[in-house]
C-alpha positions as MATLAB code, in Angstrom:
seq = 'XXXXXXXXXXXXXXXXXXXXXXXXXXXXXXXXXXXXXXXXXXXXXXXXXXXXXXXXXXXXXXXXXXXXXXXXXXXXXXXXXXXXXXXXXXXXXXXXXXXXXXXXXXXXXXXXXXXXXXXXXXXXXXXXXXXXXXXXXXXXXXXXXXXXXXXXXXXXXXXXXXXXXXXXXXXXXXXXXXXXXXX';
ca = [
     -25.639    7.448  -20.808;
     -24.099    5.758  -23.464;
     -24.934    8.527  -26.044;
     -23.682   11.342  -23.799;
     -20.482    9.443  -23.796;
     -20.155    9.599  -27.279;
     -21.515   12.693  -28.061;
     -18.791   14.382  -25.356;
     -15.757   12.043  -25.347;
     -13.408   12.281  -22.730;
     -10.636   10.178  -20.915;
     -12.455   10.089  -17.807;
     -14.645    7.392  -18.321;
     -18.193    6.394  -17.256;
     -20.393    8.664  -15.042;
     -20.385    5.908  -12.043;
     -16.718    5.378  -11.157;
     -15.716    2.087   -9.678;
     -14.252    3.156   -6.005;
     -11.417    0.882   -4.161;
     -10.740    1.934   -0.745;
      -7.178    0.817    0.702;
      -7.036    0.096    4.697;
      -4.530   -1.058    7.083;
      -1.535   -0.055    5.158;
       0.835    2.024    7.020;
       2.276    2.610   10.234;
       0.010    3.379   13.354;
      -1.146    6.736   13.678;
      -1.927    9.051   16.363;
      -5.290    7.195   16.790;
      -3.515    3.791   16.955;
      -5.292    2.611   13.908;
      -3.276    1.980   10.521;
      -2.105    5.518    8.955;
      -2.379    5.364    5.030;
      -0.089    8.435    5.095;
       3.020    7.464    4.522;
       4.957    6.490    1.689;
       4.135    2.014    2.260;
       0.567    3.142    1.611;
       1.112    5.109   -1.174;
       3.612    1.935   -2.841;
       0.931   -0.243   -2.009;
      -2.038    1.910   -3.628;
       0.280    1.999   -6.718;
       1.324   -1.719   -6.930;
      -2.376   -2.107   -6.338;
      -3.130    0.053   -9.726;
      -0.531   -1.435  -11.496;
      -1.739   -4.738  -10.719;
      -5.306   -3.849  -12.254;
      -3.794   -2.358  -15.475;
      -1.395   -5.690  -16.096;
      -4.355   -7.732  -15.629;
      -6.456   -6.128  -17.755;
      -4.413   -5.971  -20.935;
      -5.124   -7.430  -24.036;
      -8.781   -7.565  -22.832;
     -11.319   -5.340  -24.147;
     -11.440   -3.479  -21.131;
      -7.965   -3.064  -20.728;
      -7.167   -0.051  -18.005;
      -4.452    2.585  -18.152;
      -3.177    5.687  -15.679;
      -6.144    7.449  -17.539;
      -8.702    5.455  -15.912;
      -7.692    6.764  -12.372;
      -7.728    9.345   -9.837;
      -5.613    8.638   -6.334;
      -3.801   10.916   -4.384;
      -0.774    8.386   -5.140;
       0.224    8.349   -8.153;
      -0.480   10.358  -11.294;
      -0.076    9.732  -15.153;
       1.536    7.290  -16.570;
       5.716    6.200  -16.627;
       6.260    6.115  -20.415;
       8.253    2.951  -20.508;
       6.361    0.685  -18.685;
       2.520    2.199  -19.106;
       1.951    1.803  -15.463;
       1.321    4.643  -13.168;
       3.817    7.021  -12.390;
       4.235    6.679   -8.542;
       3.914    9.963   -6.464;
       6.270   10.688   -3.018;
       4.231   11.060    0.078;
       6.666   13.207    1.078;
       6.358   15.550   -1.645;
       2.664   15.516   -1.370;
       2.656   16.601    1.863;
       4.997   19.203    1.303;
       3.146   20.758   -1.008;
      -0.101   20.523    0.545;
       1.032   21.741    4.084;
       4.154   23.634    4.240;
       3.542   27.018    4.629;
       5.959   28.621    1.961;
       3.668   26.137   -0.342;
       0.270   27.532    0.856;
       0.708   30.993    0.733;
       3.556   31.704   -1.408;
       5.023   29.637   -3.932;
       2.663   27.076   -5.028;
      -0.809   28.763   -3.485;
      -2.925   26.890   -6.064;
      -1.338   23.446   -6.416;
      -1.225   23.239   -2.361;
      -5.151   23.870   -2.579;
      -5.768   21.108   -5.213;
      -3.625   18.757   -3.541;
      -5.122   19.450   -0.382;
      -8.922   19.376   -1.524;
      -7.545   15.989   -3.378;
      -6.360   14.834   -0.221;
      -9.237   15.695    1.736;
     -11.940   13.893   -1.158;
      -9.848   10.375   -0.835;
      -8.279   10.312    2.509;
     -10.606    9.748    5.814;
     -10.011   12.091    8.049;
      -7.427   10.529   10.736;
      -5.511    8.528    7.729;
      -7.276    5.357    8.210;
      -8.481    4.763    4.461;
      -7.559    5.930    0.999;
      -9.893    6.312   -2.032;
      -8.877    5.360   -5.189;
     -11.259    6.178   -8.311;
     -11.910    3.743  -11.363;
     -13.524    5.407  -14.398;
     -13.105    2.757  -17.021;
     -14.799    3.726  -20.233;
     -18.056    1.484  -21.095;
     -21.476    1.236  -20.046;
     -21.668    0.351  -16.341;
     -24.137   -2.210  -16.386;
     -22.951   -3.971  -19.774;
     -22.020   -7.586  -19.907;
     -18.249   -6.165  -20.218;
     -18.697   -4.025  -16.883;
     -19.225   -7.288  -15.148;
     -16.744   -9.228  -16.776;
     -14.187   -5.926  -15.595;
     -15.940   -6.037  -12.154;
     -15.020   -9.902  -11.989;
     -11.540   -9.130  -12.953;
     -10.887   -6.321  -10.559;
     -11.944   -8.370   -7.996;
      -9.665  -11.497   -8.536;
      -6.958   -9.047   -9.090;
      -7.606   -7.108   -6.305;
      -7.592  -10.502   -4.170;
      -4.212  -11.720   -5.210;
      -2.417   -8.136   -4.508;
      -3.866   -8.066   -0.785;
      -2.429  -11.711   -0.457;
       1.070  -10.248   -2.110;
       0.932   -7.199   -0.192;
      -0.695   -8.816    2.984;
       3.601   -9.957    3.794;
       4.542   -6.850    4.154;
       1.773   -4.959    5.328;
      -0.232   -7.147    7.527;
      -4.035   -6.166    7.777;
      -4.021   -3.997    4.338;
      -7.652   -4.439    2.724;
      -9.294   -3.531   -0.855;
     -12.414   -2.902   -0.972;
     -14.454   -2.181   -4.207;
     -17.830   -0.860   -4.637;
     -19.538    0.549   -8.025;
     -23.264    0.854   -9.238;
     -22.726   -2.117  -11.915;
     -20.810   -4.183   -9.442;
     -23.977   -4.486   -7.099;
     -26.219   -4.722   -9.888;
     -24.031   -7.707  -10.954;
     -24.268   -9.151   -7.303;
     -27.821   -9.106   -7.339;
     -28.145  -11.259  -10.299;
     -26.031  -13.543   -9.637;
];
């Protein structure tokens, strides 16, 4: 895995993404369950990234924009090397308006839509976000970034948990239940 890496190097990152799914962070839907479409969840996703890249720095495993895929946020804001915050509302624009899906912007309304549909459940309920930091999954250093994700992950819910009671991270990755196991 490791050699494949090396031999065809690429920003993405490791072959088994880290995954953090975001719940309960919106307003109530149509279903009467928490809507993660809306522009709270999509702050929240991003102070949630942001949160993982500022604890990570300095460290050898150190995260940046790069190391992510979300439907909320792309790239990264020059001046402060944290993600660069999408709109929902321009999201959903694109992806739905009509003038965007058949005239205008035919292909970007497809991507963002098959984006949308790949991280978003289907009534809103839950948001993907991908990890793909750059090491061997099941390394000493995996764990000690699975560890750190984790805590991180723990103290943003608590922060974010005033204003948006009921939002939940969840992680799950290859390494990180290999590293459960032997501990």
């Amino acid at each position: 895995l490791l050699a494949i890496q090396r031999d065809f190097p690429s920003s993405v990152g490791i072959l088994m993404p880290m995954m953090i799914m975001m719940t309960g962070a919106g307003t109530t839907n149509a279903t009467g369950s928490m809507s993660v479409a809306n522009q709270d969840a999509f702050d929240a996703n991003c102070q949630m990234a942001n949160a993982l890249i500022i604890a990570t720095r300095g460290r050898p495993y150190a995260l940046d924009a790069d190391h992510f895929v979300s439907a909320t946020f792309h790239g990264e804001e020059e001046s402060t090397k944290l993600v660069d915050c999408n709109k929902y509302w321009e999201i959903n624009m694109v992806r739905t308006n009509y003038l965007s899906q058949h005239l205008f912007l035919t292909h970007t309304s497809a991507h963002l839509q098959e984006l949308w549909n790949q991280l978003v459940s289907e009534h809103s309920h839950a948001m993907l976000t991908f990890l793909f930091p750059t090491m061997d999954p099941f390394s000493p250093q995996a764990f000690e970034l699975f560890k750190t994700v984790r805590e991180a992950l723990n103290q943003e819910t608590i922060i974010l948990r005033q204003r948006h009671p009921g939002i939940e991270f969840l992680t799950f990755s290859p390494g990180s239940v290999l590293m459960d196991l032997i501990d």
